[in-house]
N, CA and C of each residue as an Amber inpcrd file, in Angstrom:
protein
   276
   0.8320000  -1.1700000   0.0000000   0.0000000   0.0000000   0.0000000
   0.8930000   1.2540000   0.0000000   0.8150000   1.9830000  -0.7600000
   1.1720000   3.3230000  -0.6570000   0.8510000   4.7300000   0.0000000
   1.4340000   5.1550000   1.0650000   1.7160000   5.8850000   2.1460000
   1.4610000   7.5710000   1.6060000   0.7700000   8.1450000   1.3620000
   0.9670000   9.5140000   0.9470000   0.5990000  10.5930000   1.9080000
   1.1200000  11.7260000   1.8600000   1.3080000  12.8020000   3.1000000
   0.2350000  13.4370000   2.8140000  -0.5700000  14.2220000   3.3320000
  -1.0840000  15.8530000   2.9230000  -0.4400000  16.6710000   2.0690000
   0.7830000  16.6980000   2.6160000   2.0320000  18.0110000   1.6910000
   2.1700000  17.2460000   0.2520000   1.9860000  15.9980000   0.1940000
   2.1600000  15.7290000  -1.5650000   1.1260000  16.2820000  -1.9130000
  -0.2880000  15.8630000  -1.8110000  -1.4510000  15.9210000  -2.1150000
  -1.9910000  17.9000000  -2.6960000  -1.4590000  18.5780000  -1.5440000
  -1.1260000  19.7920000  -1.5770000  -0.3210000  20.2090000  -2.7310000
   0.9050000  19.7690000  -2.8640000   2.3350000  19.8830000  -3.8340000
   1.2330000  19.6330000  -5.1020000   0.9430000  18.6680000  -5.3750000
   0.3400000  18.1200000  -6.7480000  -0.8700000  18.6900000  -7.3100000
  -1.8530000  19.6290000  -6.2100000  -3.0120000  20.4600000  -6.8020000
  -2.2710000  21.4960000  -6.8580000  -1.1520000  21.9000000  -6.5040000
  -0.5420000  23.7750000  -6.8520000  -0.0660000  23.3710000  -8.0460000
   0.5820000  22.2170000  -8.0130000   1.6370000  21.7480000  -9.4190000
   0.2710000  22.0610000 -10.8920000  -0.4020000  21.1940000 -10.7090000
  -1.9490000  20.9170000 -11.3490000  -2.5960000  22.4090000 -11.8110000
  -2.5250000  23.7700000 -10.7570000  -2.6090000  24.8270000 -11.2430000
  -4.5100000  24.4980000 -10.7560000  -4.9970000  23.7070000  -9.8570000
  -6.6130000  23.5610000  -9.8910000  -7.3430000  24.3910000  -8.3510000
  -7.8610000  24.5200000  -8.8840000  -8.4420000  25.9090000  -7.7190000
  -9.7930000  25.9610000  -7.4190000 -10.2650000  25.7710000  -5.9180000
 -11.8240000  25.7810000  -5.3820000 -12.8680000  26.4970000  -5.9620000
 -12.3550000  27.8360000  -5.5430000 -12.9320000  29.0090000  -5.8410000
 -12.8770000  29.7900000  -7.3970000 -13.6610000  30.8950000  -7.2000000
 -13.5560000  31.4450000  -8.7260000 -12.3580000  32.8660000  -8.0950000
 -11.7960000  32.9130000  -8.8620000 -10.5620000  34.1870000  -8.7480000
 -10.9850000  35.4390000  -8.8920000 -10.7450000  36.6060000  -8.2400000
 -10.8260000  37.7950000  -8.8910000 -10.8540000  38.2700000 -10.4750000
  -9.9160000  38.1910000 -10.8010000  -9.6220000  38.6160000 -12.2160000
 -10.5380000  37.4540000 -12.7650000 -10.9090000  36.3900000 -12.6170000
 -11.7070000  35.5420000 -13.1820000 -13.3620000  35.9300000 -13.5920000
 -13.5840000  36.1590000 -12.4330000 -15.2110000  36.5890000 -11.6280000
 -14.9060000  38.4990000 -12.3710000 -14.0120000  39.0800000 -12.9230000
 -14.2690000  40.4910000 -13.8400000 -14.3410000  40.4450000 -14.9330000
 -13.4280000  39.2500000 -15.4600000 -13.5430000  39.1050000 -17.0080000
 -14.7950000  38.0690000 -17.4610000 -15.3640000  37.6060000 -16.1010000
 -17.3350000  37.5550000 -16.7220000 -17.9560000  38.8200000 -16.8940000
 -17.4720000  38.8340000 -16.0540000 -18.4730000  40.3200000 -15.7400000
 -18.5160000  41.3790000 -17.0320000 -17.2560000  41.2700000 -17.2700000
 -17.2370000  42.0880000 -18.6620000 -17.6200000  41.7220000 -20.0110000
 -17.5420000  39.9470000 -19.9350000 -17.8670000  39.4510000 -21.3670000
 -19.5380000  39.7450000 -20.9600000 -20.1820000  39.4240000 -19.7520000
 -21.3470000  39.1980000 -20.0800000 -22.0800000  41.0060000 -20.5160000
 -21.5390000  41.6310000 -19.7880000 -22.0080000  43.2070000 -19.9410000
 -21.4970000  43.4470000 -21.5580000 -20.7570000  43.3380000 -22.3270000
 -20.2220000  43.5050000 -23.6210000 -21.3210000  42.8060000 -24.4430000
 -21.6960000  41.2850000 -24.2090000 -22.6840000  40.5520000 -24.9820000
 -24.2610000  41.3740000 -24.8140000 -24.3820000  41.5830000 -23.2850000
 -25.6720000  42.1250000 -22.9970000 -26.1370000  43.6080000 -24.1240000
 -25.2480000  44.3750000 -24.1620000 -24.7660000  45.5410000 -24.8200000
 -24.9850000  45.5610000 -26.3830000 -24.0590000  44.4430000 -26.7560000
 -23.7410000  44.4890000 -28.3580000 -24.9570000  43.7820000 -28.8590000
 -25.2510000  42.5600000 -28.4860000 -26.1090000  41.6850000 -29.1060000
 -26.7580000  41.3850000 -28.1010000 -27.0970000  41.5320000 -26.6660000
 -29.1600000  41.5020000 -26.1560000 -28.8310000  40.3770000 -26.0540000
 -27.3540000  39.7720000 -25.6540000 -27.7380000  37.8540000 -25.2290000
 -27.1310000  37.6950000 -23.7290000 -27.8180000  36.5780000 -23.7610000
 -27.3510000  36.3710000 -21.9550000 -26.3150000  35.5900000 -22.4260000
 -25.4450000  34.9430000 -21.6800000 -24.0390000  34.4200000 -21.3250000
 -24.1380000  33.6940000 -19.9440000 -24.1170000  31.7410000 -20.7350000
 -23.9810000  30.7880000 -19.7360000 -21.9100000  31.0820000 -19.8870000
 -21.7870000  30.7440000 -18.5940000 -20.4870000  30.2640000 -18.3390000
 -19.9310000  29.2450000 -17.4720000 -18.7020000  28.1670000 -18.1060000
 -18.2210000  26.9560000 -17.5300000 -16.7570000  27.4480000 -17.2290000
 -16.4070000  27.3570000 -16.3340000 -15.0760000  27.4360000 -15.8540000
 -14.3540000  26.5470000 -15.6730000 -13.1040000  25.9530000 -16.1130000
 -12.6270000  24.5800000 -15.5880000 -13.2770000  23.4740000 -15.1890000
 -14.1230000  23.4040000 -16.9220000 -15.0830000  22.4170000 -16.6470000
 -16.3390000  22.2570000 -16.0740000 -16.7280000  23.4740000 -15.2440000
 -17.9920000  23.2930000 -14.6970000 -18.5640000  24.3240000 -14.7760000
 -20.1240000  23.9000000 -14.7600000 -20.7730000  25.7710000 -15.1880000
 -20.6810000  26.7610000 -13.6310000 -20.6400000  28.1130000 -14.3030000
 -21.0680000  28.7180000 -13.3250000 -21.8840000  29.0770000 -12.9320000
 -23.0900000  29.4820000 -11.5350000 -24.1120000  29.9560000 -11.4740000
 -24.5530000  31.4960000 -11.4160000 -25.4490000  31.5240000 -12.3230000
 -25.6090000  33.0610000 -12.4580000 -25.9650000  33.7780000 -10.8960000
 -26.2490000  32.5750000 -10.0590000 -26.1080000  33.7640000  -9.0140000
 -25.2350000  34.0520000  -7.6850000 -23.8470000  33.0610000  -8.5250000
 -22.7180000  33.6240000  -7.7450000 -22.2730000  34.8730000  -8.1760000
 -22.3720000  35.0630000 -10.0340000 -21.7630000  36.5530000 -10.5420000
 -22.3570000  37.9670000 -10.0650000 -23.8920000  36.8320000  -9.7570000
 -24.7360000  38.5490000  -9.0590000 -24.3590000  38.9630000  -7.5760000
 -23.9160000  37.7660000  -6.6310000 -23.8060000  38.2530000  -6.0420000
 -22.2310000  39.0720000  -5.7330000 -21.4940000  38.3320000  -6.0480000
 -20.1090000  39.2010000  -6.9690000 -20.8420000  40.5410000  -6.4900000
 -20.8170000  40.8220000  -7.4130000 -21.4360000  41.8540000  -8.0270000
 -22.0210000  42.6460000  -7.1540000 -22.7250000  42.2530000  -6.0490000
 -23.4160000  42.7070000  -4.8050000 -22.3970000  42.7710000  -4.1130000
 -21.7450000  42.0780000  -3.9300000 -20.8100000  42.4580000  -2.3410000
 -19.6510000  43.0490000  -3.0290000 -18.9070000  43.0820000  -3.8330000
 -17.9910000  43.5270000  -4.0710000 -17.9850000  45.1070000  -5.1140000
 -19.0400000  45.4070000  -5.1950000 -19.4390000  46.5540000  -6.6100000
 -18.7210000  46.7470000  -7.4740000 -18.8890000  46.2900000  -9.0010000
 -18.0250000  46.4940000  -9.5280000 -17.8400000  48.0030000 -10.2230000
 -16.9410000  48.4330000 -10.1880000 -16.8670000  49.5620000 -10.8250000
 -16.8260000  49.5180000 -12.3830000 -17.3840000  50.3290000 -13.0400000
 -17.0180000  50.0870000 -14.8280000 -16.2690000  50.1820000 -15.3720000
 -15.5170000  50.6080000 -14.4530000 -13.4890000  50.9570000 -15.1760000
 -12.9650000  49.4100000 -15.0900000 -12.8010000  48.9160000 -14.0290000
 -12.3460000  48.1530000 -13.6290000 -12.9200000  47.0130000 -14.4430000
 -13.9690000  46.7380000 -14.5820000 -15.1930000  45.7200000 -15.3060000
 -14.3910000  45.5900000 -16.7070000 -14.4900000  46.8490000 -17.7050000
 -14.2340000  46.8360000 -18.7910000 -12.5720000  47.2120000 -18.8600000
 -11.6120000  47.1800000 -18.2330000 -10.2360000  47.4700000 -18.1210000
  -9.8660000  46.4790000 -18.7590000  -8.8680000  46.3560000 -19.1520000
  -7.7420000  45.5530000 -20.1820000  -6.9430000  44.7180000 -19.3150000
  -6.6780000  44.8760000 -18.1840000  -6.1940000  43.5150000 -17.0840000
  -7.3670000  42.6200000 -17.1910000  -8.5760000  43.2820000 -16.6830000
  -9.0840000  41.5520000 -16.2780000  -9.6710000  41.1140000 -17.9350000
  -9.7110000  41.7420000 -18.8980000  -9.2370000  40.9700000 -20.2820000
  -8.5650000  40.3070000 -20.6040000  -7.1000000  40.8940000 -20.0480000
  -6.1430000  40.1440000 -20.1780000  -5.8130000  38.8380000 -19.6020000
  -6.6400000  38.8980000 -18.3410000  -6.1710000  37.6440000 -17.1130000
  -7.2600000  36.6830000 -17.2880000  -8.2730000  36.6880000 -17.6430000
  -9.4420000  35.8930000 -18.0380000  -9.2300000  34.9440000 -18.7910000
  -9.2780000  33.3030000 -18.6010000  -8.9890000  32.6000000 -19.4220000
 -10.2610000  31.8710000 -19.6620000 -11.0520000  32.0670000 -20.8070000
 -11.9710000  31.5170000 -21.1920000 -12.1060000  31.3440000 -22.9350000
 -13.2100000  30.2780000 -22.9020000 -12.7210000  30.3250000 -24.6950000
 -14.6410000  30.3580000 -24.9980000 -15.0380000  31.1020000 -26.0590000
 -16.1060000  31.1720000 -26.7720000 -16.6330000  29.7700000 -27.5140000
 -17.6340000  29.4760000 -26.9120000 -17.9190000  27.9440000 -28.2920000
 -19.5670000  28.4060000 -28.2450000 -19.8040000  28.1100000 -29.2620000
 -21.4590000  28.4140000 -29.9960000 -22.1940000  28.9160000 -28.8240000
 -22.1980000  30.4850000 -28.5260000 -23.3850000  30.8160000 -27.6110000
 -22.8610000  30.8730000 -26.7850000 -21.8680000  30.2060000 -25.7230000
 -21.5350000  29.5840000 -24.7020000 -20.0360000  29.7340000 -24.0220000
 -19.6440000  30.5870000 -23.3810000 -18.1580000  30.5260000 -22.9050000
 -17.9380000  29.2460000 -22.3300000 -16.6270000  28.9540000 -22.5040000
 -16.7530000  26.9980000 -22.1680000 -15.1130000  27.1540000 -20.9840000
């Protein structure tokens, strides 16, 4: 049987890059695709993050506790830091 620590287990999800929560810069660059879609083309915006969807009413509440400002929303960092990819309709 093989013996493994906590600290590997630990070591191997930082290594892995996999994360509980949704990130700052993550949770702005929704915020901005969905306000840009809402704007340009009048569509709502499902979103999956590392595989799993997100619920529209974690972004609202985002959104509630933290206020986003519109600078910040539409700024070119959390563009930049946002890793998501577009597939039919659907950020995936």
């Amino acid at each position: 049987m093989i013996c493994v620590r906590p600290k590997q287990f630990k070591d191997r999800i930082k290594k892995w890059k996999l994360k509980k929560n949704i990130q700052p810069n993550e949770m702005m660059g929704m915020i901005r695709k969905q306000k840009e879609r809402e704007a340009g083309e009048g569509k709502e915006t499902a979103f999956n993050l590392r595989g799993r969807p997100v619920d529209q009413s974690k972004i609202e509440r985002y959104k509630r506790d933290h206020g986003t400002d519109e600078d910040v929303v539409m700024g070119e960092e959390a563009a930049r830091m946002f890793r998501c990819s577009f597939l039919g309709g659907q950020l995936v």
